[in-house]
MARTITOR-136136 format. One record per residue (C-alpha): x, y, z; residue in one letter. Coordinates in steps of 0.001 Angstrom, whole numbers, padded with zeros to 6 digits, always signed. Last residue first. Layout:
MARTITOR-136136
XYZA/...
//
This chain:
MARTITOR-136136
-006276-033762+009755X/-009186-035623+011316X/-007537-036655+014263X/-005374-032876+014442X/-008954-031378+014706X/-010368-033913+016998X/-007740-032902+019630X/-007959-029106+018786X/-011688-029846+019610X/-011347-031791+022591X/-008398-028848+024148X/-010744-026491+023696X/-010870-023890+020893X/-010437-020027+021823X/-013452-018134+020457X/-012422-015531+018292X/-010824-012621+019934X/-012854-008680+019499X/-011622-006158+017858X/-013353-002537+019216X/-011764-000967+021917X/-008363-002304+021859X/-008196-001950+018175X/-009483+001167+018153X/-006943+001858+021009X/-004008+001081+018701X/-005052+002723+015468X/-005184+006026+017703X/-001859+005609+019216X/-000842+005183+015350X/-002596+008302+014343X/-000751+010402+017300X/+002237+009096+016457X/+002597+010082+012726X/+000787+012998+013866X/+004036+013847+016402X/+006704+012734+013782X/+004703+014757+011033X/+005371+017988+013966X/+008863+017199+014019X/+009743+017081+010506X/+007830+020146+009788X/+009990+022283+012384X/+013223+020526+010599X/+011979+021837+007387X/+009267+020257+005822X/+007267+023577+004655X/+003878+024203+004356X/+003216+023617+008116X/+004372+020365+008421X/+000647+019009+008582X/-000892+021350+006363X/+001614+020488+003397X/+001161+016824+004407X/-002511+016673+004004X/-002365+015063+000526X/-000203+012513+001971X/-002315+011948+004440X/-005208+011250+002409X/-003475+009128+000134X/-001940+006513+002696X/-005773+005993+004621X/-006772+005505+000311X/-003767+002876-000091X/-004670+001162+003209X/-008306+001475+002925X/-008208-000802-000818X/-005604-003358+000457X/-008396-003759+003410X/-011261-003889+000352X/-008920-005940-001635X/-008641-008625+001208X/-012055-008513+001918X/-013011-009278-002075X/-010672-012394-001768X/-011560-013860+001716X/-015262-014213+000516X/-015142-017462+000145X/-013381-017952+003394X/-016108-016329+005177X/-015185-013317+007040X/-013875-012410+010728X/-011007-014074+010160X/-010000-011524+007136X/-009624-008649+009245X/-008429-010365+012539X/-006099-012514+009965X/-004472-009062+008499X/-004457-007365+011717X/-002872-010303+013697X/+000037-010695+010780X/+000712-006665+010596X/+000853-005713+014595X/+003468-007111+016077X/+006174-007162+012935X/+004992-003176+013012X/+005542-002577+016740X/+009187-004467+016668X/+009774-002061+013227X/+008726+001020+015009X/+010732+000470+017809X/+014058-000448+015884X/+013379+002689+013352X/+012761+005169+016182X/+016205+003732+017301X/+018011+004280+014380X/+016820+008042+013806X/+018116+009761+016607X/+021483+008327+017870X/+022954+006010+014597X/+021490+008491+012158X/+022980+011740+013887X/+022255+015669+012909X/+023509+018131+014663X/+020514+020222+013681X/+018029+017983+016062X/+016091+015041+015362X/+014971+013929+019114X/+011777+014298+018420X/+012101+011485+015988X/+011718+008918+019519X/+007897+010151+018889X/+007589+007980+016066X/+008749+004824+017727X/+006559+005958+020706X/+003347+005719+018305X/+005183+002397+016672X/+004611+000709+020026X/+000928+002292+020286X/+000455+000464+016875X/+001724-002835+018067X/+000335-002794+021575X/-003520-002552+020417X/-003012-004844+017129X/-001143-007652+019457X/-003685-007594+022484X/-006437-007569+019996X/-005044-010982+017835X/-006155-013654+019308X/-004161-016314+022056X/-003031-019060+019429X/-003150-017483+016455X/-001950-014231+017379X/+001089-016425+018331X/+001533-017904+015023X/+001117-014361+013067X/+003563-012962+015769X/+006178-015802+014891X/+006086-015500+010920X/+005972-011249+011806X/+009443-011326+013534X/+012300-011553+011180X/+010413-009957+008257X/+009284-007127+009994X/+012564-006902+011972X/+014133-006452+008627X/+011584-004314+007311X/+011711-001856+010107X/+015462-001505+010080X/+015551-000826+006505X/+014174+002638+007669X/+017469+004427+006729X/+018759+002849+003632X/+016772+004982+001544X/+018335+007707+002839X/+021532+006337+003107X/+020681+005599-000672X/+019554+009573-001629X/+022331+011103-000121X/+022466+012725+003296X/+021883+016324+003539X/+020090+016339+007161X/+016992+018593+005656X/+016922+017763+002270X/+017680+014186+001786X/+016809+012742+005607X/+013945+015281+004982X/+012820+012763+001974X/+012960+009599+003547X/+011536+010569+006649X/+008914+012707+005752X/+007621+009631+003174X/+007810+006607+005188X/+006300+008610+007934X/+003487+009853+006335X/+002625+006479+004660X/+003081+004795+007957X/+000908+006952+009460X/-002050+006568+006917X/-000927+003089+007285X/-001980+002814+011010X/-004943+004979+011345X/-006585+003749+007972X/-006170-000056+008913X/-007237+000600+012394X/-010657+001535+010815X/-010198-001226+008713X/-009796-003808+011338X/-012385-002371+013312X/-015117-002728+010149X/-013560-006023+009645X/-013571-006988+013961X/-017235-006054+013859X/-019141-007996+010857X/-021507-005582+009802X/-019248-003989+007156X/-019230-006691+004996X/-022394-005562+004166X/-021006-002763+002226X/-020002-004555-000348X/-017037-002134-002354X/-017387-003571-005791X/-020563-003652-005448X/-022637-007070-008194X/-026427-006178-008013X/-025712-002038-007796X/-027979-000578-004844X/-026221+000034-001588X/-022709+000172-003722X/-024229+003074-005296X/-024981+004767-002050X/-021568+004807-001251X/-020484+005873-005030X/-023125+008619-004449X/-021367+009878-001679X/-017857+009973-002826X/-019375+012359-005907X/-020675+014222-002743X/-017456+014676-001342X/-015395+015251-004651X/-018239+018045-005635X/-017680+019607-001913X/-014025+019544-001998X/-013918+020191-005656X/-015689+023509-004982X/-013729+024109-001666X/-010703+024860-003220X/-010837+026619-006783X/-013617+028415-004998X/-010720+029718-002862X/-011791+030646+000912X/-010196+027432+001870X/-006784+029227+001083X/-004694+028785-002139X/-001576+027324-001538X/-002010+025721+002024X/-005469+024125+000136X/-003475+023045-003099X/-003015+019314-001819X/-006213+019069+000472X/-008155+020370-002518X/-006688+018090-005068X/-007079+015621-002640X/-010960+015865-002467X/-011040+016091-006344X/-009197+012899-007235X/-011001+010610-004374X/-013915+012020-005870X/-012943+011168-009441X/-011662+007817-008641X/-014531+007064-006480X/-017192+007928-009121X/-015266+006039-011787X/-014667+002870-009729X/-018738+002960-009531X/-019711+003772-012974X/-017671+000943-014011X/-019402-001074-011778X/-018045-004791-013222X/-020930-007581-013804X/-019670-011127-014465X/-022042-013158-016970X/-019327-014260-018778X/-017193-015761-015955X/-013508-016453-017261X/-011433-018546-015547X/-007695-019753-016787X/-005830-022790-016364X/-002391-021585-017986X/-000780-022456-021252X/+003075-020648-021390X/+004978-019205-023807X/+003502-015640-023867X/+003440-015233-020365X/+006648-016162-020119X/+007494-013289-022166X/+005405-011011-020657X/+006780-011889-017099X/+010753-011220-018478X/+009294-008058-020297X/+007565-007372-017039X/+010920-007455-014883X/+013147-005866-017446X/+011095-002664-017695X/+010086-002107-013851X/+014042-001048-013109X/+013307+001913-015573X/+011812+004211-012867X/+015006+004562-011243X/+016391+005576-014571X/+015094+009067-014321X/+016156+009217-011048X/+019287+009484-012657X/+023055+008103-012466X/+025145+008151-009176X/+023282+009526-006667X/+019191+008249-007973X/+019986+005077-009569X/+021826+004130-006436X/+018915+005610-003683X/+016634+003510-006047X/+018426+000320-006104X/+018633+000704-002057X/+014913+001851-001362X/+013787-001177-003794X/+015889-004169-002418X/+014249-004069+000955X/+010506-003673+000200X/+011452-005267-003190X/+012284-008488-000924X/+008535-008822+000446X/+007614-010253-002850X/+009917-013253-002622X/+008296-013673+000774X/+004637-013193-000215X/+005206-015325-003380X/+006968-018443-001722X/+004166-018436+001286X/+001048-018029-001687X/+002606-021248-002995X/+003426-023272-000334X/-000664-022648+000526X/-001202-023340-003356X/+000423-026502-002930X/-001502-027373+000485X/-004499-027451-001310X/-005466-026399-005181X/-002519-024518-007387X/-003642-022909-010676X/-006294-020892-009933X/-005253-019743-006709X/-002120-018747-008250X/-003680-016973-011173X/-006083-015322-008581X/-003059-014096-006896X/-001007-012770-010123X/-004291-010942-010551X/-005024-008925-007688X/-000875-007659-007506X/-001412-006782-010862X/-004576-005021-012080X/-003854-001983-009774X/-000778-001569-010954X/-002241-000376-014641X/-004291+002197-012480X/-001188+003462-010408X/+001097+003708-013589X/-001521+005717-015419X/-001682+007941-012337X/+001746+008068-012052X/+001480+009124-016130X/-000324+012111-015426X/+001967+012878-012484X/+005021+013386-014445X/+003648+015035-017626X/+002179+017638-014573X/+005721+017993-013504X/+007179+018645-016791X/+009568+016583-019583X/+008557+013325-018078X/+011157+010413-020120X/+011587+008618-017172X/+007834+008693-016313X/+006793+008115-019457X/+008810+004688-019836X/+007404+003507-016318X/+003695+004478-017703X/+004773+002022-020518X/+005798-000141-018086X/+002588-000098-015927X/+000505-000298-018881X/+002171-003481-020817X/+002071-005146-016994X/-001630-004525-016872X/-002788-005727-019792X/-000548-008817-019831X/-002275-009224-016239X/-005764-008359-017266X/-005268-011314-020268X/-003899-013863-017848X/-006479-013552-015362X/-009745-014014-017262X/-012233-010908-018856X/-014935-011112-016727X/-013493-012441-013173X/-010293-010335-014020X/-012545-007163-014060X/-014336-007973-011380X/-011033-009102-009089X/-010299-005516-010204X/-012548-003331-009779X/-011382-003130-006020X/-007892-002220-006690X/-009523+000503-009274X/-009531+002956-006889X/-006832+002732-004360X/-004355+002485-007378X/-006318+005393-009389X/-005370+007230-006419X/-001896+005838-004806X/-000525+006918-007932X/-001990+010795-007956X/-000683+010568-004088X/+003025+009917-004468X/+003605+012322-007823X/+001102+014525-006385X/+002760+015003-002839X/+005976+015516-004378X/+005060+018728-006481X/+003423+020228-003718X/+006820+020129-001724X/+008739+021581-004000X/+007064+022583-007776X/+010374+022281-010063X/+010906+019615-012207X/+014759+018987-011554X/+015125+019652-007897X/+011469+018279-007306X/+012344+014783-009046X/+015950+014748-006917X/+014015+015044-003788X/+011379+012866-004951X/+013818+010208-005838X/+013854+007830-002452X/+009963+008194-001840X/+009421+006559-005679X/+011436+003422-005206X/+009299+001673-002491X/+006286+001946-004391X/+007964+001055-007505X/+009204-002161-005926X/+006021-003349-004931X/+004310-002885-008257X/+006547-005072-010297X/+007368-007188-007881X/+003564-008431-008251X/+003828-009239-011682X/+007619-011102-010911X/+006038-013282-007892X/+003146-013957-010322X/+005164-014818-013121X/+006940-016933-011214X/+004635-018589-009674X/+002643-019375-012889X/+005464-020850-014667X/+006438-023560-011544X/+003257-024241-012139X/+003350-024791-016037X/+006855-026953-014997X/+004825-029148-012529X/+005291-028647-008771X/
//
């Protein structure tokens, strides 16, 4: 690896820390955010969801975007966003300064993890850029373990103010090498981005939740309600139908004909629009309803990323060999009895008795089911396409994540006391059960190769 590689990686890995980390950082201070700010339980679904938004959004702009305008350029722009965003976020006088500048945050992030991977990809050619993409996904992985415990710190013994501050040394660090180093970059000048597009599914994104958000507030019969329900829905709508008819979608819809992606991604919005509701009920009722501090709290689901990361090398090899369906329909409905072990949350309240063994479950049914539904999804498409597939999956996760998120108020019944907690526990099952037989239902295994071919395979190799 040459020193201007060596460059690149890190940057990326750093870029891409970036936004991982703050994901896993915010659930751990939205107690202590509501406390100080004011607005409860309405307040913390907007500073989640108006980030996962413009993320979910513009994630699919973005290889565009970087395609017109070159990598290195969208990622300085991006990381000088995201941390001033992080700066107005610690500084947030009110709760709507707050979310105004998540949603900053959320489209700035979107520009990073997409870009630090076409900089790698760009930079590193054959089995170097396969060593490569392997040393970023596991240094990246680490913030999913690191972030929950530097946050639940930050949060009990100084601010969560601060939390939000870890970004800042991390991008200047990646703008600085930026700066100093020379990169292979690509720029296509004839590349066509749909702004009109990502704006259409920002905004309608942006109104439907704002409905499902203030809805238990307000009432369906509210025309501050249903009339950005309905306008949100059919500005939705015309992004579809603009992605029928634009020469360069961001969103191509023909992708959609291929079976196990259109599976994959309905499985996709199941499972992570339950793992979104989970990561955030648990995290913050461990704070307010069972009183422990913020890092316990954060502490609490480590469990599931440990055994994630222990586990999903081997699952991903295994799915390999005999396909992945049987791993994506016993995965999910795995985590489904995971989530329904939280039933046994009572007012005496015990970690090591009724929360540490949902954790266990759920993280053995998450290490099965994350490797085969990522290569099922992207399998079932062309390699050269790999790149817009991926973002489209990355793309479902963060919008399945929104929308229950913005439901959450319905779904504990306004109020996430220990009643709440249970009935998120039984969606939170209930969606994963559902991912699970999708994926039984509908992915199909790719041929198995005979032994001749695996022979002639390894002889060519």
């Amino acid at each position: 690896m040459s020193a201007t590689q060596r460059s690149v990686l890190w940057i990326a890995i750093l870029a891409s820390f970036v936004a991982f980390l703050d994901g896993t950082v915010v659930n751990v201070a939205l107690p202590a955010i509501s406390d100080e700010l004011g607005g409860g339980l309405t307040t913390q679904q907007w500073v989640v969801d108006a980030y996962l938004i413009t993320l979910g959004a513009l994630i699919l702009v973005a290889g565009s975007v970087s395609d017109a305008y070159g990598r290195v350029l969208v990622l300085r722009i991006g990381l000088i966003g995201f941390g001033i965003a992080s700066v107005a976020i610690a500084a947030a006088p009110t709760a709507e300064f707050l979310i105004v500048a998540r949603a900053v945050q959320g489209a700035a992030g979107a520009f990073l993890v997409p870009s630090s991977l076409a900089l790698i990809t760009s930079n590193f050619t054959g089995p170097a850029q396969g060593r490569a993409i392997g040393v970023w996904t596991a240094a990246t992985t680490t913030a999913m373990i690191v972030g929950p415990v530097i946050g639940g710190v930050f949060v009990d013994l100084l601010s969560w103010r601060l939390a939000f501050l870890i970004n800042v040394v991390p991008i200047a660090v990646t703008l600085l090498l930026l700066a100093r180093g020379s990169f292979r970059d690509i720029r296509k000048p004839d590349a066509s981005i749909d702004w009109l597009g990502a704006i259409l599914c920002t905004l309608g994104l942006g109104a439907m939740v704002f409905a499902l958000i203030e809805q238990p507030n307000l009432g369906w019969s509210s025309p501050a309600i249903w009339a950005p329900m309905i306008v949100g829905a059919l500005m939705f709508a015309g992004f579809i139908v603009r992605q029928r008819l634009v020469r360069s979608p961001i969103l191509p819809l023909d992708l959609f004909r291929v079976r196990n992606f259109w599976t994959g991604n309905i499985a996709t919005l199941f499972i992570y629009g339950a793992l979104s509701l989970n990561g955030f009920v648990v995290v913050v009722y461990l704070q307010q309803g069972a009183g422990l501090p913020a890092t316990l709290a954060g502490l609490a689901s480590l469990p599931m990323t440990v055994l994630l990361i222990l586990f999903s090398s081997r699952i991903g090899a295994l799915s390999g060999r005999w396909g992945p369906r049987l791993f994506m329909t016993v995965g999910p409905i795995t985590m489904g009895i995971g989530a329904l072990l939280l039933l046994t949350v009572g007012g005496d309240f015990s970690y090591w008795w009724q929360v540490l063994p949902s954790m266990v479950v759920m993280g053995l049914g998450l290490a099965l089911t994350v490797a085969p539904l990522t290569s099922a999804i992207l399998g079932a498409i062309d390699s050269e396409r790999s790149g817009i597939a991926s973002a489209v999956n990355n793309a479902v996760s963060r919008v399945a994540g929104l929308v229950t998120i913005a439901a959450l108020a319905t779904i504990v019944g306004g109020t996430l006391d220990l009643d709440g907690f249970h009935r998120a526990a039984i969606v939170t099952a209930a969606l994963m059960i559902a991912g699970g037989i999708t994926s039984f239902l509908g992915i199909r295994n790719p041929p198995r190769a005979t032994a001749d071919e695996n022979q002639a395979a390894k002889n060519s190799a």
